[in-house]
C-alpha positions in Angstrom: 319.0 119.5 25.5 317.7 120.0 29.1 320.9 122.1 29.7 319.7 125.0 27.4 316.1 125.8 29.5 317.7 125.1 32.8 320.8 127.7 31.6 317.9 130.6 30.7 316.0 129.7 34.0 319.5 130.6 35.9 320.6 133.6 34.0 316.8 134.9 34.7 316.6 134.2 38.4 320.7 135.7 38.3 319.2 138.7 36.8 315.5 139.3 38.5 317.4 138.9 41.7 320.0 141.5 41.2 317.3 144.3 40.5 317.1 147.0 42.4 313.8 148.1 44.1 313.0 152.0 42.9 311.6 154.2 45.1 308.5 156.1 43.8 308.5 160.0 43.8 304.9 161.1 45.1 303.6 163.5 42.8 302.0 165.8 46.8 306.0 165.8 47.8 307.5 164.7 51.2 306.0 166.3 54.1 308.9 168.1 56.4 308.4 169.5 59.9 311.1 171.8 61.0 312.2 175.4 62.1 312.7 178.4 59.5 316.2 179.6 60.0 316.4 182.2 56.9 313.9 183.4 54.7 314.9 185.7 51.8 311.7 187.3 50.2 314.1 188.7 47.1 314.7 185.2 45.9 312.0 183.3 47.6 314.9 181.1 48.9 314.2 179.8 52.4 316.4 177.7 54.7 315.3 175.2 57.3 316.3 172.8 60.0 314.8 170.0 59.7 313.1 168.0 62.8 313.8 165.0 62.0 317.3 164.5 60.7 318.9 168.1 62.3 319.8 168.9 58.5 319.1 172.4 57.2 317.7 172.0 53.8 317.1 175.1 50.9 314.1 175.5 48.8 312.1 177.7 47.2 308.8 178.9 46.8 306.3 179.9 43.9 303.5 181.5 43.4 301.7 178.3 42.8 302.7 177.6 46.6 299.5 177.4 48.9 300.4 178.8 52.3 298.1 177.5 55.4 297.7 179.5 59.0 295.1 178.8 61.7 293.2 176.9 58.7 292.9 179.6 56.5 295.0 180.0 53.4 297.1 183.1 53.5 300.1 184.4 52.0 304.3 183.7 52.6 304.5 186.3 55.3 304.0 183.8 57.6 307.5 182.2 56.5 309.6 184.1 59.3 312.8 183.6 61.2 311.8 180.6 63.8 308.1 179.6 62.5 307.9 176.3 62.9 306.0 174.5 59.6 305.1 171.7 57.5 306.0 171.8 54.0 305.4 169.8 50.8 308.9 169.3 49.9 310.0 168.6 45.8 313.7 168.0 44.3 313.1 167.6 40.6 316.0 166.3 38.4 316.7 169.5 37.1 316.6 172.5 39.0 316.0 173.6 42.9 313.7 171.9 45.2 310.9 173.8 46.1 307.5 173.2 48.0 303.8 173.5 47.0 302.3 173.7 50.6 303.6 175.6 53.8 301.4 175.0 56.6 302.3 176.9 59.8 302.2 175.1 62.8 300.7 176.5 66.5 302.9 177.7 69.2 302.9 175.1 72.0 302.5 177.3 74.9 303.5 175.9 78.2 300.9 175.4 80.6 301.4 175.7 84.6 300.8 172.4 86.5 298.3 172.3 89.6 298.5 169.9 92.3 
């Protein structure tokens, strides 16, 4: 009779340890630095290249989408050709990914050494 409880306690431990860990999806998105290589204001479709991995990725934008310059919230005119930003990146299950937050980053404006 030992053979039955020792049997469940395998098949358990067989079972718990071929779970795989899931990955939570945060509800604020993935923050992504990169570089703005297209922006199409038609379709509010907007390619960039990200910093990180070198991949250009597509999303989209709403009108629920908070855009952030200089601290102040503004509008998506600042999504041009070669801005370089931080967005709050989304890919639901259905449909495309898109972003809640664009925040535009400051030109880094080489500075002249002095001896």
């Amino acid at each position: 009779m030992k053979t039955k409880p020792l049997l469940i306690a395998l098949l358990l431990t067989f079972f718990v340890s071929i779970a795989v860990p899931a990955s939570a999806l945060t509800p604020r998105g993935r923050l992504i630095t990169g570089t703005i290589q297209k922006v199409d204001a038609q379709t509010h479709e907007v390619e960039m290249l990200r910093e990180d991995k070198g991949t250009v990725i597509t999303f989209t934008w709403s009108k629920r989408t908070s855009f952030v310059a200089n601290a102040q919230m503004t509008d998506a005119a600042i999504l041009k050709q070669g801005a370089h930003v931080v967005v709050s990146h989304h890919v639901p299950f259905f449909g495309k990914p898109f972003v809640t937050r664009a925040t535009l980053l400051p030109t880094t404006k080489p500075t002249a050494k002095t001896k």
